[in-house]
C-alpha positions in Angstrom: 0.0 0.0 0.0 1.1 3.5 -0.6 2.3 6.4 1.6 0.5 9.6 1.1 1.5 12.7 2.7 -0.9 15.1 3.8 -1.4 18.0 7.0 -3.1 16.8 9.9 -6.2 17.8 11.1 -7.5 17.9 14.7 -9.5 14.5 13.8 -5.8 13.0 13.9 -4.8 14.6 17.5 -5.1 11.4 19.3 -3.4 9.4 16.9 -0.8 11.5 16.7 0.3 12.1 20.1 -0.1 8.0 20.4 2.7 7.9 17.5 5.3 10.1 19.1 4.8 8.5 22.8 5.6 5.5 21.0 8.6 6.6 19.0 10.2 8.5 21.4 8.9 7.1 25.3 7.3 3.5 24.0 6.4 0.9 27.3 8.4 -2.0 28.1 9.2 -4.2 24.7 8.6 -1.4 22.1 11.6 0.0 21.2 13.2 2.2 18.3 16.3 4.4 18.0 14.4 7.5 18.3 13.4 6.6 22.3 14.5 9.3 25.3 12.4 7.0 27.7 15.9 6.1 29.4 16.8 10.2 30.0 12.7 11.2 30.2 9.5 9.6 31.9 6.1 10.5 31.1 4.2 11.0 27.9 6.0 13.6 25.0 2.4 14.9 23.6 -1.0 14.7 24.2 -4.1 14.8 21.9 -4.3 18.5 23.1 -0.8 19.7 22.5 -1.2 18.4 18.9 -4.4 20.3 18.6 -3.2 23.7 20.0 -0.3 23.2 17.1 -2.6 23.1 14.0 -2.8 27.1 14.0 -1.9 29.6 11.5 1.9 29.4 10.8 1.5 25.9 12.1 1.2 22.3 10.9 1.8 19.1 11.6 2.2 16.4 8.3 1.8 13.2 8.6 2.3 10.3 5.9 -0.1 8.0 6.2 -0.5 3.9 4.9 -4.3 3.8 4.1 -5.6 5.1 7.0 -3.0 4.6 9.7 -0.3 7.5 10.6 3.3 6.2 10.4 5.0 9.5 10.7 4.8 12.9 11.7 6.3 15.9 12.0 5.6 19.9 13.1 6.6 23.0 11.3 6.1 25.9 12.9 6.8 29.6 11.6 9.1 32.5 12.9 8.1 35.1 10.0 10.5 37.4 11.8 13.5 35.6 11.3 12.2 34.0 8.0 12.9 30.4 9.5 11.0 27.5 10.5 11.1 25.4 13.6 10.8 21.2 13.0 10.5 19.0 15.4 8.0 15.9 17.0 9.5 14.3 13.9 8.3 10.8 14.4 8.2 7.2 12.6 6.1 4.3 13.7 8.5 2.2 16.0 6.4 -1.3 16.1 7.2 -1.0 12.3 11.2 -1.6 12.0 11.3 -1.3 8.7 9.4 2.1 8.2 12.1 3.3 10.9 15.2 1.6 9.5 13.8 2.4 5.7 14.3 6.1 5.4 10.9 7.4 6.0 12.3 9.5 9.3 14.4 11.0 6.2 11.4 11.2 4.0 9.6 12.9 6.2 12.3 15.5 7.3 12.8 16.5 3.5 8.7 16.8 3.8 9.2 19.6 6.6 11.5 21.1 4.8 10.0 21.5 1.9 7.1 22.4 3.5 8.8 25.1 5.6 10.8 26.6 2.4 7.4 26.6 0.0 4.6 27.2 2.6 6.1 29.2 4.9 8.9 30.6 3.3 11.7 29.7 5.5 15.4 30.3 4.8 16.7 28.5 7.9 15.7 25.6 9.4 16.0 25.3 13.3 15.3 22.3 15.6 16.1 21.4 19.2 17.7 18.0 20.0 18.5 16.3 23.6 22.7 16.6 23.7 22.2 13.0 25.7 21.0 11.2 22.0 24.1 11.0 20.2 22.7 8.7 17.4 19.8 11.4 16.9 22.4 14.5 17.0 24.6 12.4 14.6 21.3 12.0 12.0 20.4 15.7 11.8 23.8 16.4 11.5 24.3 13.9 8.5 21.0 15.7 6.9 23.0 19.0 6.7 22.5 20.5 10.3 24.9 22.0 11.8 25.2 22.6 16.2 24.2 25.9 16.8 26.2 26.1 20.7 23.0 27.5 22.0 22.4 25.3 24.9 19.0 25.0 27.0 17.9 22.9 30.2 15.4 20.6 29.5 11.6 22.4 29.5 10.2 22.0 33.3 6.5 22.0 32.1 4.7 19.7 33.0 3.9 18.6 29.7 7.6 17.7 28.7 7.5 14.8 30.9 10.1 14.7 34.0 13.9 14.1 33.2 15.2 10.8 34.5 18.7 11.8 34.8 19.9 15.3 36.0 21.1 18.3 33.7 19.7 17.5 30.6 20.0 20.0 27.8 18.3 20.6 24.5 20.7 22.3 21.6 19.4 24.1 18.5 20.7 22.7 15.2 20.7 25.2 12.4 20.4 24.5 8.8 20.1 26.9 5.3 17.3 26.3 3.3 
C-alpha cells in the first residue's frame, strides 16, 4: 500500500500524540532508536498539545498507509526571522522497517520543503537532547549543523520529568 502525505487535522490529534509516545517514550518491549524513555519519563504529547499546534503558521504532516499515521512531523513559523522550527519528527516504532527504511528522512525533506514553499523559511532550526548522540549524529548527516546555544530541559509539565539530572536541548541550524 502507498504512503501519502498530507497536514493533519484535529481529527488526527489522538493518533498523533499516540505515534510520538511511541517513538520516542514506547512501554516495556517497544523500542526504536528514536526513544528518550531512558533520559525522560512520562508522555512527550497529548491529543491537546497536537491540537493547539494546528494554528496559523502551524502544521503538523503526517504520511499515512491507508488510514494509519506512520509519521509525523511539526513546522512551525518564525516570520521574523524568516525560518521555521521542526520538530516531534516521528516514525512508527512497532514497524522496523518504516524506521530503518528512510521514512524518518522522507519525512524531514517533507518539513522542509514544507517550511521553504509554505512558509517561506530560509533557515531551518530544531532542538535536540545533547544526551541522543545517534539522533544529533542523524540531523547532523541531513546537513545541520550545532548551533552552541544550549537549553535545560523544559520544566513544564507537559515535557515529561527528566530521568537523569542536567539535561540539555541544543538548536541545530540548517540553510534552506
Amino acid at each position: 500500500m502507498e504512503i501519502a502525505l498530507r497536514l493533519a487535522t484535529g481529527d488526527d490529534a489522538e493518533a498523533i500524540a499516540g505515534l510520538v509516545n511511541r517513538a520516542y517514550r514506547p512501554g516495556a518491549g517497544l523500542r526504536g532508536w528514536t526513544h528518550e524513555a531512558e533520559l525522560v519519563a512520562g508522555a512527550r504529547a497529548s491529543g491537546e498539545m497536537v491540537r493547539a499546534l494546528l494554528r496559523p503558521g502551524s502544521a503538523v504532516l503526517v504520511l499515512c498507509r491507508g488510514v494509519s499515521i506512520v509519521a509525523c512531523v511539526h513546522v512551525e513559523a518564525n516570520p521574523l526571522e524568516s525560518s521555521a522550527y521542526i520538530g516531534m519528527l516521528a516514525t512508527e516504532p512497532a514497524e522496523p522497517a518504516e524506521q530503518a527504511g528512510g521514512l524518518g528522512k522522507r519525512m524531514l525533506a517533507c518539513a522542509e520543503r514544507y517550511a521553504a514553499e509554505e512558509l517561506g523559511a530560509r533557515v531551518f532550526r530544531m532542538s535536540v537532547l545533547v544526551a541522543r548522540v545517534e539522533l544529533m549524529a542523524f540531523y547532523l548527516r541531513r546537513g545541520y549543523v550545532r548551533s552552541g546555544r544550549l537549553e535545560g530541559f523544559p520544566d513544564d509539565a507537559g515535557a515529561g520529568v527528566p530521568r537523569v539530572p542536567g539535561l540539555q536541548l541544543e538548536t541545530l541550524v540548517k540553510q534552506a
